[in-house]
C-alpha positions in Angstrom: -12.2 -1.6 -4.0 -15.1 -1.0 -1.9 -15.5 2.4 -0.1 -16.1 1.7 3.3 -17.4 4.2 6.3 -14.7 5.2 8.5 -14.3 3.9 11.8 -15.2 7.2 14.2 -38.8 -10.8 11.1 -41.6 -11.8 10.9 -44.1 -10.0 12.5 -43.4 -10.0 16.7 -46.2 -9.2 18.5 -45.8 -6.9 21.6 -45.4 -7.6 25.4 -48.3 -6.3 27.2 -47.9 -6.2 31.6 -44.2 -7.3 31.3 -44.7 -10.3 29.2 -44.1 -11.6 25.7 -46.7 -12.6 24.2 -47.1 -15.7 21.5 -44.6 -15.1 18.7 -46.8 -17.6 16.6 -47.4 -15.0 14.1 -43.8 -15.0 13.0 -44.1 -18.1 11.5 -47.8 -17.3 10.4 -45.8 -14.3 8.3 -43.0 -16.8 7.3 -46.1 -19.2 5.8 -47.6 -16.2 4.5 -44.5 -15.2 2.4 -43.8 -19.3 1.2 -47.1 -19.3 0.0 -47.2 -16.6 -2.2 -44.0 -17.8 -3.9 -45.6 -21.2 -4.2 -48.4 -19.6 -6.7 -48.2 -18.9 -10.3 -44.8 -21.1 -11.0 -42.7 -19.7 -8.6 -42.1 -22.7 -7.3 -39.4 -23.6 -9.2 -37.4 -20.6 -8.5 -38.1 -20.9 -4.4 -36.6 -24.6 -5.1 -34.1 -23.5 -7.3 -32.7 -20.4 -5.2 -33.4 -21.5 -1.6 -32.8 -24.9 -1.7 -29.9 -25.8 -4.0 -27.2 -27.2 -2.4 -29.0 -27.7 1.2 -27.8 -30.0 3.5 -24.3 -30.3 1.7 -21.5 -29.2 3.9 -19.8 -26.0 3.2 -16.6 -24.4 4.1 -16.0 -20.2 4.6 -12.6 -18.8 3.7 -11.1 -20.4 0.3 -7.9 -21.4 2.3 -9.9 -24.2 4.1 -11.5 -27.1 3.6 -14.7 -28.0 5.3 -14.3 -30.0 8.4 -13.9 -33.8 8.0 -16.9 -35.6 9.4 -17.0 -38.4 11.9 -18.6 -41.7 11.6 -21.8 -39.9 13.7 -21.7 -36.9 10.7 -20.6 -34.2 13.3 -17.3 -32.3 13.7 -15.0 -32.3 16.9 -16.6 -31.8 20.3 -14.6 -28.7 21.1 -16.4 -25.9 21.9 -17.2 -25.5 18.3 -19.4 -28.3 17.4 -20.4 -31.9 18.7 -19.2 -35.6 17.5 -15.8 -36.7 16.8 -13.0 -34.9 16.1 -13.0 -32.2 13.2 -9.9 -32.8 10.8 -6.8 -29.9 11.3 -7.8 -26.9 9.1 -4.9 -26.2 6.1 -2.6 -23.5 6.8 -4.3 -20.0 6.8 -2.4 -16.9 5.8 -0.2 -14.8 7.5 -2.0 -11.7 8.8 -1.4 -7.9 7.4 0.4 -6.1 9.6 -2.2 -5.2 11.6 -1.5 -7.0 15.4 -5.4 -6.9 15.6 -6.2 -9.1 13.2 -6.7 -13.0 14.2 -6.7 -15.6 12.5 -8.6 -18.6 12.7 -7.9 -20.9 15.7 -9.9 -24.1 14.9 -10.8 -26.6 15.2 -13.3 -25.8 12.9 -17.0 -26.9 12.8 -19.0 -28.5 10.4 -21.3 -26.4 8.5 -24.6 -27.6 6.7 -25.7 -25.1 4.0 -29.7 -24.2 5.0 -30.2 -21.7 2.1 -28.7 -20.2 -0.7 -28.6 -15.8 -1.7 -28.9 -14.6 -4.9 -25.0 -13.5 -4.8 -24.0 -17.1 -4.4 -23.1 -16.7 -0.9 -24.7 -19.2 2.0 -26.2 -19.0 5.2 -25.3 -22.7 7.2 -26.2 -24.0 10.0 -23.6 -26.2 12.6 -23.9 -27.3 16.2 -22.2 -25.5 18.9 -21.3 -27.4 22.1 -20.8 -24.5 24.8 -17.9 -25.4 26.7 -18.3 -22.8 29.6 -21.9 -22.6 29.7 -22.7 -26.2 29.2 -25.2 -25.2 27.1 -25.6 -26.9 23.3 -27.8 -25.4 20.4 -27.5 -24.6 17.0 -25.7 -21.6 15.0 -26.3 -20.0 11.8 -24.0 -18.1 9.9 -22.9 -16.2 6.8 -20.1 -14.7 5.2 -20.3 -11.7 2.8 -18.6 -12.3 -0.8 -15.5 -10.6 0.8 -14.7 -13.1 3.2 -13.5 -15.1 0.1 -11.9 -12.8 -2.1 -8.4 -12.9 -2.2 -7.4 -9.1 -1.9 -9.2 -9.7 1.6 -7.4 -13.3 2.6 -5.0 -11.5 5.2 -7.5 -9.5 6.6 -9.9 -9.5 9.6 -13.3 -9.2 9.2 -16.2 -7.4 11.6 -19.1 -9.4 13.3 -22.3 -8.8 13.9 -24.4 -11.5 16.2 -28.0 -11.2 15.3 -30.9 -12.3 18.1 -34.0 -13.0 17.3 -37.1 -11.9 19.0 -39.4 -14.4 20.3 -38.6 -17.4 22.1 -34.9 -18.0 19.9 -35.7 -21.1 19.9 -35.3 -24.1 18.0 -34.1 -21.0 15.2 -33.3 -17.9 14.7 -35.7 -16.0 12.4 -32.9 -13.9 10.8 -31.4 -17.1 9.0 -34.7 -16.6 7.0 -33.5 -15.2 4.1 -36.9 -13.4 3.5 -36.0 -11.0 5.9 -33.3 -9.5 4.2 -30.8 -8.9 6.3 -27.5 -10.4 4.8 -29.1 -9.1 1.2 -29.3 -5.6 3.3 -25.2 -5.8 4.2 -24.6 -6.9 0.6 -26.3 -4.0 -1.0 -25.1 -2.0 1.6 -21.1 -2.9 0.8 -22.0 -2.0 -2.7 -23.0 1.2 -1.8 -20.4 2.2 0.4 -22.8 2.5 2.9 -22.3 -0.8 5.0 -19.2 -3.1 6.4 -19.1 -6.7 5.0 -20.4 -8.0 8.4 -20.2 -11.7 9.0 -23.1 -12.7 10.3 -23.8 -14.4 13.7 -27.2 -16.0 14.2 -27.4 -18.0 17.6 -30.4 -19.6 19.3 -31.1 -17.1 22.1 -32.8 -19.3 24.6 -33.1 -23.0 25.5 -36.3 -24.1 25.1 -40.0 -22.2 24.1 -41.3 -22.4 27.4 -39.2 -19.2 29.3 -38.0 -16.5 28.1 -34.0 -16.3 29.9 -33.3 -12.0 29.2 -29.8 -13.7 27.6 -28.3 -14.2 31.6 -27.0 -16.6 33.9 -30.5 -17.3 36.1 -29.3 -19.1 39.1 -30.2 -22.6 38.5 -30.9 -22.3 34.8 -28.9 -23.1 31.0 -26.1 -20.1 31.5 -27.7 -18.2 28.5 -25.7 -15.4 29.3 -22.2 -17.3 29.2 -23.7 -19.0 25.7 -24.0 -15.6 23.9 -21.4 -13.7 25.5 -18.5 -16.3 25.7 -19.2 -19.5 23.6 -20.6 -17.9 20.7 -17.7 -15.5 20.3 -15.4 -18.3 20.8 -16.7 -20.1 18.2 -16.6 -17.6 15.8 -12.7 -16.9 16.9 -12.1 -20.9 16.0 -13.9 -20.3 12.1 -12.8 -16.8 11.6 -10.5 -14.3 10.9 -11.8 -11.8 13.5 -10.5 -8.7 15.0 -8.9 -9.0 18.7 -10.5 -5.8 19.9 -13.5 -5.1 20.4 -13.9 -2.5 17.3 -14.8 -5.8 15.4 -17.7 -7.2 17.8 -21.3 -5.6 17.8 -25.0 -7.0 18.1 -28.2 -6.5 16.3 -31.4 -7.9 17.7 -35.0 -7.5 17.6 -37.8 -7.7 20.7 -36.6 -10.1 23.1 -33.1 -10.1 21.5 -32.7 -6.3 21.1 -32.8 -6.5 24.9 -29.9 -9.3 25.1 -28.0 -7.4 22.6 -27.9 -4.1 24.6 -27.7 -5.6 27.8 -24.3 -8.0 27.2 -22.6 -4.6 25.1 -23.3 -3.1 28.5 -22.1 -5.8 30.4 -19.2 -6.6 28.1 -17.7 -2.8 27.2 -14.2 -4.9 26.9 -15.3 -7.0 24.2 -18.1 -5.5 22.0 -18.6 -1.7 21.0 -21.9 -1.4 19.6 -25.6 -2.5 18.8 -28.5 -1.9 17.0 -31.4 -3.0 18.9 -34.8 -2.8 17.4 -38.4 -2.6 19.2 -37.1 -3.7 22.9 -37.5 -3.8 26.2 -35.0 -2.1 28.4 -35.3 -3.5 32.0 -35.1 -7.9 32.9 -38.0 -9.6 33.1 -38.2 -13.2 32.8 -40.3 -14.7 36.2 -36.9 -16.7 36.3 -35.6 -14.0 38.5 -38.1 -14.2 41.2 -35.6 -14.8 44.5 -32.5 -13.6 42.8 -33.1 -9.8 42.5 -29.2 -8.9 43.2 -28.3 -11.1 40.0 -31.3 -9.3 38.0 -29.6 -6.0 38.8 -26.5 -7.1 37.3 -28.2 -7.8 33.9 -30.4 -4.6 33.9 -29.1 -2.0 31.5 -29.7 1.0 33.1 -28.0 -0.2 36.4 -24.8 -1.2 33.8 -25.3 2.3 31.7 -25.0 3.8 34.9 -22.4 1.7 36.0 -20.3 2.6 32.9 -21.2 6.1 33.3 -19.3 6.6 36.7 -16.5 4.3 35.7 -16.0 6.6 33.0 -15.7 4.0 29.4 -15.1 3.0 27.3 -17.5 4.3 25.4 -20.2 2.0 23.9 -22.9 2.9 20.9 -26.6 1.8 20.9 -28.6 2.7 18.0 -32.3 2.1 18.9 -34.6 1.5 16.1 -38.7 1.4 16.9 -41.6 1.6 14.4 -44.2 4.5 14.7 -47.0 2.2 14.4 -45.8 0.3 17.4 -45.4 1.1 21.1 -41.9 1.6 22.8 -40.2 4.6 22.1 -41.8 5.9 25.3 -39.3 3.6 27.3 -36.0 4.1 24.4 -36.2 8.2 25.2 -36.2 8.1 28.8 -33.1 5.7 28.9 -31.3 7.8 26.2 -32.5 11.1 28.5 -31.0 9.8 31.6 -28.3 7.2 30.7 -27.2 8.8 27.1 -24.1 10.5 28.6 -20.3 10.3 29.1 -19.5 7.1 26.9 -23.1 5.7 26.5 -23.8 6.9 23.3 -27.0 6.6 22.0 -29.5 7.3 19.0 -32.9 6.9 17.9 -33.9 5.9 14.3 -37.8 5.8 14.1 -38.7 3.6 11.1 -41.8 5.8 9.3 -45.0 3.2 9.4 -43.0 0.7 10.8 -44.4 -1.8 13.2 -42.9 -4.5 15.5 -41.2 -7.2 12.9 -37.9 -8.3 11.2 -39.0 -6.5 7.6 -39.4 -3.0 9.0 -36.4 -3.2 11.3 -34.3 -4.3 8.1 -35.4 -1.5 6.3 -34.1 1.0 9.2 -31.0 -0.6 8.9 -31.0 -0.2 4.7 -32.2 3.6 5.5 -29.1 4.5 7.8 -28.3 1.7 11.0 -26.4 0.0 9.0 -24.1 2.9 8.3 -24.4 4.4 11.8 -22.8 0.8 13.1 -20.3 0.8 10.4 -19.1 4.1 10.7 -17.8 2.9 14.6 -16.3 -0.6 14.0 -13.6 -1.3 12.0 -14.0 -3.2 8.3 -11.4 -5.6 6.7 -8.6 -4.1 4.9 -7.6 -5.4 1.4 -4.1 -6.2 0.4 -2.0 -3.1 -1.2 -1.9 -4.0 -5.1 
């Protein structure tokens, strides 16, 4: 059994003047890295290792089977997918005796395999119909070799939702398994030194044209409702999850750093933690121009301070920033003036890190990873 700890991208280039600039070299790195495996017969292995099984449909948690199909190829248009109705998932197990743990509610969604680990496991794609923002986009996800080992088939497991930088949209850059982040957890479980975190990886925004700072702009796609309600609904319907929110944190860079901290926040009730990596720290989309009351209520250091006063519960942001990039400058004022009471708060500076997935990975591997494990609550195995 795995030792857990105890409860207790591609490149992104910078925003200069309060806006994000072009995020076209993310995918300029992506190329970069696809070409250099093409060369010399790697080929083959890319193929064989990214792309086996793509496009076939895929099922997490051994208990079920993958959901049935319609005549359009999509599941039930529920909340947790679009097209006709998903078939009724086989009986799941009865839960440990912990009143935390929840189990699957379906109906479940159709998953499409996109790309195969090394372990075996998958990262899969499916189509999530929000059904309180009205919003629809796609969601990758993934699923640690726990998640289907029987000693663990009673038990809950924690989640991590993972924003990308950039415009988050049509992907999300961490379901590039070049990045490393769902090889960083599984090394990380081995170790000791990491939860088995199932992995969350939404679109973050609507479209490439505006960046939407993860809210409800009056009179645009509720972004806000998508990440904060929908996607953790959606997970509740294919997972076993934890009811509380010691199983619910975030993990973003840039632009989705910024989400992540802001909806922990805004949300103390439901999600404990995040690690967010190279971001801003005040809203600002042009989106907001006329609304400045609903801006306020999705700027984090009017919610830190909101917490502050009302005392809790306590929530845990773990900046990470690069010291070849700019930032940190804006992390330690907020953790001077708003790291009090229950906002805790830490600084991880990532040594010739600059602004992209890679380096922020590698803060996680060199102690993030633990730091966010350490305060949520990992899956407990079956005595025996």
């Amino acid at each position: 059994m795995h030792q857990y700890p105890q409860q207790s991208s591609g490149q992104e280039p910078e925003r200069a003047g309060g806006r994000r600039k072009s995020r076209r070299a993310v995918w300029i790195g992506a190329g970069v890295a696809a070409a250099l495996l093409l060369g010399g017969g790697g080929f083959a292995a890319y193929k064989n290792e990214w792309f086996d099984g793509n496009g076939q449909a895929v099922s997490f948690g051994k208990n079920h089977a993958p959901a049935t199909p319609g005549k359009d190829g999509k599941d039930g248009k529920d909340g947790g997918g679009s097209g006709k109705k998903a078939a009724s998932p086989s009986p799941s197990p009865t839960p440990t005796g912990d009143p935390d743990v929840q189990l699957p509610a379906g109906p479940r969604s159709e998953f499409k395999q996109t790309t195969k680990l090394d372990d075996g496991t998958v990262i899969a794609k499916t189509r999530l119909a929000g059904a309180k923002s009205g919003f629809e986009g796609d969601v990758w996800v993934w699923a640690p070799k726990e998640y289907d080992d029987p000693k663990y088939a009673k038990s809950a497991f924690p989640v991590l939702i993972a924003l990308p930088g950039g415009n988050g949209f049509p992907a999300n850059y961490w379901s590039d398994r070049s990045l490393g982040l769902q090889k960083a957890i599984s090394e990380g479980v081995q170790a000791g030194t990491s939860l088995p975190f199932v992995v969350i990886m939404p679109v973050l925004n609507p479209d490439n044209k505006y960046y939407y700072d993860g809210a409800d702009i009056p009179g645009q796609p509720k972004m806000g409702t998508w990440i904060a309600e929908d996607v953790p609904d959606f997970v509740r319907k294919n997972f076993r999850t934890y009811k509380s929110r010691d199983g619910w944190a975030f993990m973003g860079s840039s632009s989705g750093a910024f989400v992540g901290m802001k909806t922990v926040l805004q949300y103390p009730d439901r999600f404990k933690a995040v690690i967010a990596s190279g971001g801003e720290i005040v809203p600002d989309s042009p989106l907001w121009k006329g609304h400045q009351a609903e801006m306020d209520a999705n700027n984090p250091e009017k919610l830190a301070d909101k917490l502050i006063k009302a005392g809790g519960p306590d929530v845990y942001i773990n900046f990470q920033v690069g010291t070849k990039e700019s930032g940190r400058d804006r992390m330690a004022k907020f953790v001077q003036e708003y790291g009090k009471g229950p906002v805790k708060t830490t600084i991880r500076d990532i040594q010739n890190g600059e602004h992209n997935g890679w380096h922020y990975v590698r803060g996680m591997k060199e102690g993030s990873l633990e730091w966010i494990s350490k305060v949520l609550k990992g899956p407990k195995p079956e005595a025996g």
